[in-house]
C-alpha positions, 0 to 999 in steps of 0.5 A: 510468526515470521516478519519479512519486508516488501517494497512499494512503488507508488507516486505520493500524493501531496496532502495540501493538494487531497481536497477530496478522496483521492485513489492512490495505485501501488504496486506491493512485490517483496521477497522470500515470505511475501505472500501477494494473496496475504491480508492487506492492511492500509492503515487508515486508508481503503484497499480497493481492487487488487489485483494479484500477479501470481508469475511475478510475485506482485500485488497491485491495490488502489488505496483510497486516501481521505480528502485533509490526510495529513503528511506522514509515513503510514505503515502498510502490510501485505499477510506478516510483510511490512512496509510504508507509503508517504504522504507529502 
């Protein structure tokens, strides 16, 4: 299994501020080896809609980050891509 790398852009919510579930939009491109139709895992969040660009090679999902998640850096991963998102 080969093992690649993908970039996410996204606006990080601020945990203090998550007094209820909160959707999250983030846009998943990445390079040789990216595959947007992979299996996406969020780590503990839900992946809802997703939405693919085949033309530019980009994922779109909305993860579902639970009311009282904590600040931190949770990995992601796209098919055999990794990355990460933050919480505040």
């Amino acid at each position: 299994m080969s093992c690649c790398t993908h970039a996410v852009t996204y606006n990080p919510p601020v945990a203090a501020k998550l007094k209820k579930d909160t959707e999250m939009s983030l846009k998943i491109t990445g390079g040789e080896g990216f595959d947007p139709y992979g299996v996406i895992d969020l780590d503990s969040f839900q992946a809802v809609k997703p939405k693919v660009n085949a033309k530019k090679g980009s994922l779109k999902v909305k993860a579902v980050v639970p009311a009282g998640t904590a600040p931190s850096t949770y990995p992601i991963s796209v098919g055999d891509c990794i990355g990460e998102i933050e919480i505040l």
